[in-house]
C-alpha positions, 0 to 999 in steps of 0.5 A, a space after each residue: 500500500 502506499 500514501 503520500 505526504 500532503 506537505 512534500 508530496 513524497 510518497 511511501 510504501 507501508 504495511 497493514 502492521 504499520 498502519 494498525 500501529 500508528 492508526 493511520 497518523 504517520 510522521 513524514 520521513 522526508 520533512 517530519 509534517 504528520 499526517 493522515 495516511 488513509 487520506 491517500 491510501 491506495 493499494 496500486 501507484 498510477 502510471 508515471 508521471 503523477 504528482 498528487 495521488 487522488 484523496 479517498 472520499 471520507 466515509 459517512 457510515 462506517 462500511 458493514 462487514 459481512 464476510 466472516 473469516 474467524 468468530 472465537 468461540 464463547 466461554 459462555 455456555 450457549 442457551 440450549 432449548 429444553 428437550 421435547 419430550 417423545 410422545 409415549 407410545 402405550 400400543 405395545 404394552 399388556 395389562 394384567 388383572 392385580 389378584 389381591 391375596 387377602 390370606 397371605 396378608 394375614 387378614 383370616 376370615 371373615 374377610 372375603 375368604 373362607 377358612 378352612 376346616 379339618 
């Protein structure tokens, strides 16, 4: 990428890096006047003989990104829906009758079962 001092109209070459670091605000090598390099930034030179780069139109809105290259994952357990519950299924099930056996839980007689006499 390039840009070019509005001062002295040098012009110089910087990297993403450099341009991250100094958020665009850069000193002049040539004749120390800072300024904003993004105002002249273009990533190819015109051809031969140029004086002036062209300036870059200033945003009014922020440009929306929507290509997505990396997205960290959360540290924060994700919301998960309750499980539904399957439908119960009863078609294959058999009932049995529950005999109840009043003897054996030592209710004698008179209570539904005769006794037995020798």
């Amino acid at each position: 990428m390039y840009t070019q001092c509005p001062e002295c109209l040098s012009v110089f070459s910087l990297d993403a890096r450099t341009l991250a670091q100094a958020h665009g605000y850069v000193m002049c090598g040539h004749c120390s006047a800072g300024f904003d390099s993004l105002a002249t930034l273009t990533e190819q030179l015109p051809p031969e003989p140029f004086r002036e780069l062209p300036p870059n139109e200033p945003a009014f809105e922020p440009p929306h990104l929507d290509l997505v290259v990396y997205r960290p994952r959360s540290t924060e357990p994700e919301p998960t829906a309750a499980p539904t519950p399957e439908p119960e299924d009863f078609a294959g099930l058999s009932f049995a009758p529950a005999l109840r056996n009043h003897a054996k839980r030592g209710r004698g007689a008179g209570h539904g079962l005769p006794s037995a006499s020798c």
